[in-house]
N, C-alpha and C positions, 0 to 999 in steps of 0.2 A: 329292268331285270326281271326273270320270272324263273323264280325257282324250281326243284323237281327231283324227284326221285328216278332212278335210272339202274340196271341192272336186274338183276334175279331179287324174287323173293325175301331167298335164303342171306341172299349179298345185296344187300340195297348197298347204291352211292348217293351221294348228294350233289348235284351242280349246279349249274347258275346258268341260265343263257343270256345274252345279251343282243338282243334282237338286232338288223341291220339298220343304219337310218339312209334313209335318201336310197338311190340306186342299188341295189346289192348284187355285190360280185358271187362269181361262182366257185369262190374260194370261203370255204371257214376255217378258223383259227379255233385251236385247242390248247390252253397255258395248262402247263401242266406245275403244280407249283414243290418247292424245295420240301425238305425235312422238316419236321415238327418244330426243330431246334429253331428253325430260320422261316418258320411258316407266320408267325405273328410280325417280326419284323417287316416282312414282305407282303403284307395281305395287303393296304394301302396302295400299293405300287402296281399288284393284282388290279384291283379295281380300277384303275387310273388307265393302267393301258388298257383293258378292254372296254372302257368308254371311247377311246381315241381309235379304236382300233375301229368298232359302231357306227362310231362318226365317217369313220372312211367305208362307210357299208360292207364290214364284214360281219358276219354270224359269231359272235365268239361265245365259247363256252369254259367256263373254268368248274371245277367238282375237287372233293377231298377224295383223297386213296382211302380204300377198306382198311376200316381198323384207326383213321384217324380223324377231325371236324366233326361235321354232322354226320358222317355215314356210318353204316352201321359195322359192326364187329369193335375187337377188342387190341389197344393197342398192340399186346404181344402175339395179336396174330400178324401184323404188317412184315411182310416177304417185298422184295424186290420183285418177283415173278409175278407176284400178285397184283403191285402195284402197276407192273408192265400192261398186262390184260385190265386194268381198272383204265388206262388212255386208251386200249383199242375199242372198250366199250362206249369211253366216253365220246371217241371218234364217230360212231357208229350213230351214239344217240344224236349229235347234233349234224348228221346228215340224214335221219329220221325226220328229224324236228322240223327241218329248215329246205330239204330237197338239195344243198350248196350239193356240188361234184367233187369238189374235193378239198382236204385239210391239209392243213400246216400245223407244227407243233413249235409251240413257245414254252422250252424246258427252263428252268432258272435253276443253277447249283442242282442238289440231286435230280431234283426232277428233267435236267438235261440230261442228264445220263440213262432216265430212265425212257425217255423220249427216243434217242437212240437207238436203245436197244428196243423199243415199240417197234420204231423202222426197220429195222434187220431183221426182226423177226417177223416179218410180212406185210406190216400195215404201211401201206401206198400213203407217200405225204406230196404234196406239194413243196413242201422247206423245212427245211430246220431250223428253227434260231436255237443257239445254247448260249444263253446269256449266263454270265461267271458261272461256267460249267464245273460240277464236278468231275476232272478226266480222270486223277487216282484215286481210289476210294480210301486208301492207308492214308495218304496226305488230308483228305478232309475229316477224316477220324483224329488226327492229331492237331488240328485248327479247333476244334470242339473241345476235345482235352485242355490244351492248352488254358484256350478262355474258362473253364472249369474249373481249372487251376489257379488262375486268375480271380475268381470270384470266390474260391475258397478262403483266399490269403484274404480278404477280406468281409468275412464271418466271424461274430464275436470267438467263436470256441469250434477253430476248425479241428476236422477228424484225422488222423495221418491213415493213408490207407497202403495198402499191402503192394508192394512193387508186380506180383506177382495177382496182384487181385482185374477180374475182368470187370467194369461199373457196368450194372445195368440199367443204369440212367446216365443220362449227360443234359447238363443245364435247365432239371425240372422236368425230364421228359424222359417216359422210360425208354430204355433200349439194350433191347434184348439182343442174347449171345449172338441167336440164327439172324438175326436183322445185319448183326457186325458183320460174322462172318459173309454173309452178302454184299456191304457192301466194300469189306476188304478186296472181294474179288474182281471187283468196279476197275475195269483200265483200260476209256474208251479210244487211250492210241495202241494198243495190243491187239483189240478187236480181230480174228480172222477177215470179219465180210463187214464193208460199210456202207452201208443208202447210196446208192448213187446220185440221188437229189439231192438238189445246191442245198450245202451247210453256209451259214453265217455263224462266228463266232463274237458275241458284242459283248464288250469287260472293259473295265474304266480303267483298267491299269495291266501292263505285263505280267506276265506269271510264268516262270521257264517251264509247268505242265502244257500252257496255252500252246507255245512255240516248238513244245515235242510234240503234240496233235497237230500241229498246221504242217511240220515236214513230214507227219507218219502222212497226210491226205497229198500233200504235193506231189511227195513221190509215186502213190498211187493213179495221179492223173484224175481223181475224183473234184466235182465243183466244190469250191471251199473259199470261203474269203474269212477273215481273221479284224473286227473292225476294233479299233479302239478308240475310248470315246472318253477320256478325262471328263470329271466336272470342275468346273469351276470356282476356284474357292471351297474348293470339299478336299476332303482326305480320309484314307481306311477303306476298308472294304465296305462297311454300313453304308457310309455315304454313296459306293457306287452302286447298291443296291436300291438305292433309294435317287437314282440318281434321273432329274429330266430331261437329260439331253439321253441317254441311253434308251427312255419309252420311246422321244421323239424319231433316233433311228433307227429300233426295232419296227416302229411304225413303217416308217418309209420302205426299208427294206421287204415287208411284207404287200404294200404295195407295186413294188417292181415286179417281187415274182406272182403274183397273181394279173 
């Protein structure tokens, strides 16, 4: 692994490359990773695939969005917009680094959705993966609540708060109004225009958002495959996050389309 600063001055990011081993294709991979909320559960899983991914000689590069990890800025500057332009950048630097022709992005939860919207708004991919994508952004805002709520009921001297009150944190992490309302407006099966590069969808389990994105693309005629990948002996959504049969066939999947 070899670390690095990337971006402007004024907006350093922080990323990670993970050099090719053996032969290297002319494809690199870009993960782009979830919310703050779900970034520490998932770093493990981060690193894991892009050793695997190495192994099969691709370039891979993973980095924190502006404002969150090591890079710089301050969390209530994190924008969706912003975070969108921090994967075209990041795109950019690891075909600087590396000379690969062309990337793929590996979005998990938000960061698929922000993957996405990278592609639609100009930047050429080789694939998609959205692994347990975020498709509504109200439905992953009230999975966050929820477990909040959850964790409150169990605090010596919980707080009752205001029905009417907006938190600017959720589960130890702040989050701010302009961040919500971005990503309330998150609904990647409403999309007007969608990548025309083959999407894969990989999730351990059904989710009736999953199966509204797989008829919004079908009907479109656009490439999209929908895999679902149980693990074994696990349950909940953690587990399928953390899950090895799901690296093993993001792996693969990324080598078909390279």
């Amino acid at each position: 692994m070899t670390p690095c600063f990337f971006g402007t001055s004024e907006r350093q990011l922080f990323g990670i490359h993970h050099p090719a081993q053996g032969a290297e294709r002319a494809t690199g991979v870009v993960l782009c990773y979830p919310a703050a909320q779900e970034y520490m559960l998932t770093h493990w899983a981060f690193r894991k695939l892009a050793g695997m991914l190495a192994r099969e000689g691709f370039h891979v590069f993973r980095f924190d969005y502006y404002g969150t990890g090591d890079s710089a800025g301050e969390v209530h500057e994190g924008r969706v917009a912003t975070w969108v332009q921090d994967i075209r950048l990041a795109a950019t630097e690891l075909q600087d680094l590396t000379g690969v022709q062309r990337v793929a992005l590996v979005g998990l939860r938000l960061g698929a959705a922000l993957a996405v919207r990278a592609a639609t708004e100009g930047l050429s991919t080789a694939a998609l993966v959205l692994w347990e994508p975020l498709v509504q952004g109200d439905a992953w805002i009230q999975e966050l609540e929820l477990l909040q709520a959850r964790r409150a009921t169990r605090t010596l001297y919980p707080q009752p708060e205001s029905p009417l009150e907006v938190r600017q944190e959720l589960l130890g992490f702040a989050f701010p109004r302009a961040l919500r309302d971005d990503i309330l407006a998150l609904d990647l099966a409403a999309l007007p225009a969608w990548p025309a590069t083959r999407t894969h969808l990989v999730a351990g389990a059904p989710r009736p958002e999953y199966q509204r994105l797989q008829e919004r693309l079908e009907s479109t005629g656009l490439p999209f495959q929908h895999h679902l990948v149980p693990e074994e002996g696990a349950g909940g959504q953690e587990s399928a996050l953390l899950s090895n049969r799901i690296l093993q066939t993001i792996t693969t999947l990324l080598k078909e389309a390279a």
